[in-house]
N, C-alpha and C positions, 0 to 999 in steps of 0.2 A: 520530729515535730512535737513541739512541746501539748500536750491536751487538759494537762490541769494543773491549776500554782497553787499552792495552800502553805501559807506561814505561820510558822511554831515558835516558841521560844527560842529555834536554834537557828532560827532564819526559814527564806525561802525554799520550797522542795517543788521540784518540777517534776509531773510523771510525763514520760515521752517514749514513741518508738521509734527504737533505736536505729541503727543502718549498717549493713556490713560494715562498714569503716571503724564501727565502734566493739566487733567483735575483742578487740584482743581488753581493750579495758574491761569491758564486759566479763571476760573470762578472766582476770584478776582478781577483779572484786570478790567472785563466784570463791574464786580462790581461796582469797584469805576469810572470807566468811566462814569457808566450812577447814580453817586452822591452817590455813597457808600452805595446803599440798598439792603443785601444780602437777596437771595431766602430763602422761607422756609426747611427744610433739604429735605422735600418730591419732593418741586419742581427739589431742585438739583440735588436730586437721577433722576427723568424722565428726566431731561436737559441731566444728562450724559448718560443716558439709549439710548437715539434717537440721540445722536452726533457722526457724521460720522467722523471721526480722519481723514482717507484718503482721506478728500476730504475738510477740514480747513487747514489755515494758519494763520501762527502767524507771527510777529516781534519783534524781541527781540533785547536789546539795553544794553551790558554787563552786557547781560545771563539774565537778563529783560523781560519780557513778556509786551511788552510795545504797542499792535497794535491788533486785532483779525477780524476773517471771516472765516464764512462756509458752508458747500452747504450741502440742503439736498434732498435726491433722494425723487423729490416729485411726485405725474401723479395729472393734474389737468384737468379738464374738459375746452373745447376751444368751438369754434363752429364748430361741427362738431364731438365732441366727445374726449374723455380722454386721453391726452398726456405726455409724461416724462418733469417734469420743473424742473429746478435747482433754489431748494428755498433758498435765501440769506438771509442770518443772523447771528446774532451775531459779527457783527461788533459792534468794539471801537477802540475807540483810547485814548489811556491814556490822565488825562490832559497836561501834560509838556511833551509830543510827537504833539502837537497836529499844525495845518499848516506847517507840514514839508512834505507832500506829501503821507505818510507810508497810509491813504483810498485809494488814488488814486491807489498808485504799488497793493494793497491785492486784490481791485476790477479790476484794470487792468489784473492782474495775473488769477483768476479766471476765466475772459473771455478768455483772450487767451490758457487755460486750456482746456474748452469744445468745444473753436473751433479746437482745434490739437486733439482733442484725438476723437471729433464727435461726443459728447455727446447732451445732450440736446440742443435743438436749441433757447431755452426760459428761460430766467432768471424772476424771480421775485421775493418782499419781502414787507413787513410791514416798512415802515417809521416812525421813532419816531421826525422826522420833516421832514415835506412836501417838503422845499426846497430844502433837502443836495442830491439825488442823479438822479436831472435832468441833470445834468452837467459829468456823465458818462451814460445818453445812457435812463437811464430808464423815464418812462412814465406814470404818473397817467392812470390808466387803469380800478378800481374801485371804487366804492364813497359806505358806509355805512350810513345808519340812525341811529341815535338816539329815539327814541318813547317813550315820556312823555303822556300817556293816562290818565285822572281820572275815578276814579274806578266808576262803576253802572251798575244794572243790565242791564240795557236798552241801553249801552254803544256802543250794535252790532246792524246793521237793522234787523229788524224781520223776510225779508224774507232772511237771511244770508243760504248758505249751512246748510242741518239739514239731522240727520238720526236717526229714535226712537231707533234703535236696538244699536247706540252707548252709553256707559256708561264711567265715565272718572273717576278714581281713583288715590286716595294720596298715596304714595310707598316710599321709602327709593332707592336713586341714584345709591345703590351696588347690589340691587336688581333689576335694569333692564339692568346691563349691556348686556346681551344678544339680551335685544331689539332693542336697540338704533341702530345698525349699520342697520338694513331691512329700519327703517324709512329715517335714515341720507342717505343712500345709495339711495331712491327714489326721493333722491331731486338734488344729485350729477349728474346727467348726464343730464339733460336739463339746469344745470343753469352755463355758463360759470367762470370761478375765482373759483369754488368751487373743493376741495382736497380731492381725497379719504381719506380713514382710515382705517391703518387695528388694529391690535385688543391692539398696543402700543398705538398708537395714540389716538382709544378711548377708553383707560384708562386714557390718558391723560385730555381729555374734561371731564371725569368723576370727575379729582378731588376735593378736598374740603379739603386743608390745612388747620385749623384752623389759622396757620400763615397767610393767603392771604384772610382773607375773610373783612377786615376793617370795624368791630364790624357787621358784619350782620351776622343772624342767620346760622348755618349748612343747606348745601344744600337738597331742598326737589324735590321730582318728582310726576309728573302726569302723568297717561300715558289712554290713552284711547284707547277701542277695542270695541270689540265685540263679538260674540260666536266663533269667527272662527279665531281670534286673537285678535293680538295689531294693530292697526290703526296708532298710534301717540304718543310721549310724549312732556315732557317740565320741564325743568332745571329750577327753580327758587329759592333766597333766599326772605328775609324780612329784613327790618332795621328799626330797632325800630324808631320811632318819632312821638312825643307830642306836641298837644295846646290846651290851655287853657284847661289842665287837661284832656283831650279826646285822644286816640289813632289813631295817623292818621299814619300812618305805610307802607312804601314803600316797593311794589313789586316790584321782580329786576328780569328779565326775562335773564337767562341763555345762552340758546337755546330752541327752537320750531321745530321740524318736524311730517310729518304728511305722510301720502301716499294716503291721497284724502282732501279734500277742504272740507267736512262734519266735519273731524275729527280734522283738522285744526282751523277748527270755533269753535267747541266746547272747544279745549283747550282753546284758548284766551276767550271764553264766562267765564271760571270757574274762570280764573287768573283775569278778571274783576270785577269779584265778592265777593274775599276772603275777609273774618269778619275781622275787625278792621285795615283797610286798607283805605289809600285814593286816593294812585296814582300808577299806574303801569307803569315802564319803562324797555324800552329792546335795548341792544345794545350788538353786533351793526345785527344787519338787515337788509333787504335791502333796498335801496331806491322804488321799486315799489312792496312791501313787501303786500302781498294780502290784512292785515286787514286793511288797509291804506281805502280799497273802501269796507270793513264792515263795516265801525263805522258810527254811527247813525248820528255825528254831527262831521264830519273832524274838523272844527277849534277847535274841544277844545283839538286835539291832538296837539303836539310840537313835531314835524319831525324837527332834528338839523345832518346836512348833514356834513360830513368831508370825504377826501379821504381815501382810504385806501391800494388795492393792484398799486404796480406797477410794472411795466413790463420794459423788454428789451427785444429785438433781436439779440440773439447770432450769429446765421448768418440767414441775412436777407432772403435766398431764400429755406431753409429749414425749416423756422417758417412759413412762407406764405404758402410756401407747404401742411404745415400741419395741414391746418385749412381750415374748408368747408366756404361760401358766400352766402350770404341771394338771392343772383340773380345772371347773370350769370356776369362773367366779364370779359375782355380783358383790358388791362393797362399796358402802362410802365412807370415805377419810378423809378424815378433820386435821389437816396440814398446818405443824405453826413450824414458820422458818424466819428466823429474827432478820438472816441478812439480806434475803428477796422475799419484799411484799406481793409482788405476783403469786408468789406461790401459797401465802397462805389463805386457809379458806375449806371447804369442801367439795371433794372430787369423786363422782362417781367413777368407778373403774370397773367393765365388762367385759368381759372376754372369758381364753380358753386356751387348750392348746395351738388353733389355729391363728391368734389374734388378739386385738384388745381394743378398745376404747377410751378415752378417760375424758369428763366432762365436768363442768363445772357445775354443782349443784346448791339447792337449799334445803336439800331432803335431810334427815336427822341422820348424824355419824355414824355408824358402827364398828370405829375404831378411832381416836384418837392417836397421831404419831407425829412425831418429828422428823422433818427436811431428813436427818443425820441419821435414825434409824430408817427410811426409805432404804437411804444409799445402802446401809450396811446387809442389807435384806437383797438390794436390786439387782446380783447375781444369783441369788437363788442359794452361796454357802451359808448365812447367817440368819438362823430363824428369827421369825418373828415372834415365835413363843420366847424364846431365850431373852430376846428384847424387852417384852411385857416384864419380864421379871426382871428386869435390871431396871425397868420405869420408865421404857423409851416409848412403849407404847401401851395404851388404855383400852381395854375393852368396855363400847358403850351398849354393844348387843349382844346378849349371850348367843354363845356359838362361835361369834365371829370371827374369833383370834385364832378358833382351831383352823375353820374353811381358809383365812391368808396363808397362815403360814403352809398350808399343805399348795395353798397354789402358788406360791413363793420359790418353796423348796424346786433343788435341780438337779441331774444326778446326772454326771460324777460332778464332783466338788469343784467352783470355780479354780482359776490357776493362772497367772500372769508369769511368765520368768524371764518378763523383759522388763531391764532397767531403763526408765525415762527422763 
């Protein structure tokens, strides 16, 4: 169904949603947008299994699939507990479409999408570069680690979390599908950024295309318990590599979850340890990622930090709403967002640990901020002091900018380590 015509110099462009039938050109375009490297047949099949048609757009440029974007019904964990986000993804734009405007109308479209119809009040997505979508509204809002550890048994402090009755064993990935979600699930609801799953999705985290694995081994599992269960597991492969005729062999850490800090320990104690191995890395994890304060000697790790989730505010006084505050807080904010006029203006926001408010006011500001620093702020990882000082936000009451950001902040550090 075609929803809007707009003609360019280069002719007419049609934005429409699209229909199963149009998955596979859809997934070409996507293709050679991001350099022409198509998924393995496996991934395809899960791409189009979880693509919501009713809720992507395309633009097509004589009958062309020349532009893409789509939303998918995600709930993710905020402060305060588990919320509907509309996850963005799969945007492209072809190359010879490309600075003609067709990101801005798909991403404008979208927003003005879920604030008419009163859907999620939070947008968010994965950036395959950092700078391209500050300039509609979104917000660095999580940051991932990298962790380069070398391999030894002595790797962890000795007096790390310990429990004799745990025991941790090597499995096959198909063989614990059942387990995975109890552990992943223990970890989703106190750490902000982080996306339920239900049983699509991990199957998804499960897989092991041999198309996708870039010469490293078939994925292996550990999972550790005890008489009364599973405790924890851990996703990892191996990549062959040699010196000087000796096998020094990189572990590549998956995923890790656990449902206590014992069992936690233990896995990273075993993946520290594996024969013919000399370095283990995992990505992405979090930045204040517990084994960070295990290891026996931090600098011989290599923590390599990049962003990762970012955020918008579909409409500013129903996302505040709906997120609880490390303290209590009273504040009004003086909202400019260039690319939803709803949203700008002044909003009282009230609330606390238990709740919030946000209202539409004329009362005088006591912070001036931008749509983009919201989002970046809206997990609770990126201060709003740090903000001020970079020019995102204005203090027009003294005091104010200390009382936000302390009701902002979240602890532990937001965390997504699902791709969308």
């Amino acid at each position: 169904m075609t929803m809007v015509n707009e003609r360019s110099e280069a002719g007419l462009y049609e934005l429409a949603t699209p229909d199963p039938a149009d998955f596979d050109e859809l997934a070409a375009a996507i293709h050679r947008a991001y350099g022409g490297f198509p998924d393995p047949p496996e991934v395809e099949a899960m791409n189009r299994e979880i693509f919501e048609f009713d809720r992507a757009v395309v633009v097509r440029h004589g009958g062309r699939v020349c532009a893409t974007a789509t939303v998918y019904s995600l709930e993710m964990t905020v402060p305060g507990g588990p919320r509907p986000v509309a996850g963005v993804g799969y945007v492209s734009v072809m190359p010879d479409h490309r600075r003609r405007g067709l990101m801005r109308r798909m991403l404008r479209h979208q927003l003005e999408t879920l604030h008419e119809t009163g859907a999620e009040p939070v947008a968010a997505l994965n950036s395959t570069e950092a700078g391209i979508y500050g300039r509609f509204g979104y917000g660095m809002a999580s940051q991932v680690a990298r962790l380069t550890i070398p391999r030894g048994a002595r790797a962890l402090l000795p007096d790390r979390p310990r429990d004799p009755a745990l025991r941790v064993r090597a499995t096959e990935p198909a063989l614990i599908t059942g387990l995975v979600a109890p552990c992943y699930d223990a970890n989703v609801a106190g750490r902000p950024g982080m996306l339920r799953r239900d049983e699509t999705w991990t199957r998804r985290a499960l897989m092991d295309p041999p198309g996708a694995r870039g010469g490293a081994a078939p994925l292996q599992a550990l999972v550790a318990e005890d008489g009364a269960g599973t405790r924890g597991y851990a996703l990892y492969t191996v990549l062959s590599h040699w010196e000087d005729s000796s096998p020094r062999n990189i572990v590549v850490v998956k995923e890790i979850y656990a449902v206590d800090d014992a069992a936690y320990a233990e896995l990273w104690a075993v993946l520290l340890d594996l024969d013919l191995t000399a370095t283990v890395t995992a990505e992405p994890r979090p930045v204040d990622d517990p084994v960070l304060a295990m290891l026996a000697d931090f600098r011989r790790a290599v923590p390599t930090v990049r962003d990762q989730l970012h955020v918008r505010l579909v409409d500013v006084d129903r996302a505040l709403a709906s997120r609880a505050y490390a303290r209590d807080v009273d504040l009004v904010l003086e909202v400019e967002d260039p690319l939803c006029p709803w949203n700008r203006g002044r909003w009282r926001l009230s609330g606390g640990p238990d709740g919030a408010e946000c209202r539409a006011t004329d009362g005088p500001a006591d912070l001036a901020v931008s749509v983009r620093a919201l989002g970046s702020a809206y997990l609770g990882g990126v201060s709003l002091r740090q903000l001020a000082s970079a020019g995102a936000v204005t203090e027009r009451r003294a005091g104010a900018l200390g009382a936000a950001a302390a009701a902002f902040r979240h602890d532990p550090a937001p965390y997504c380590p699902t791709i969308f």
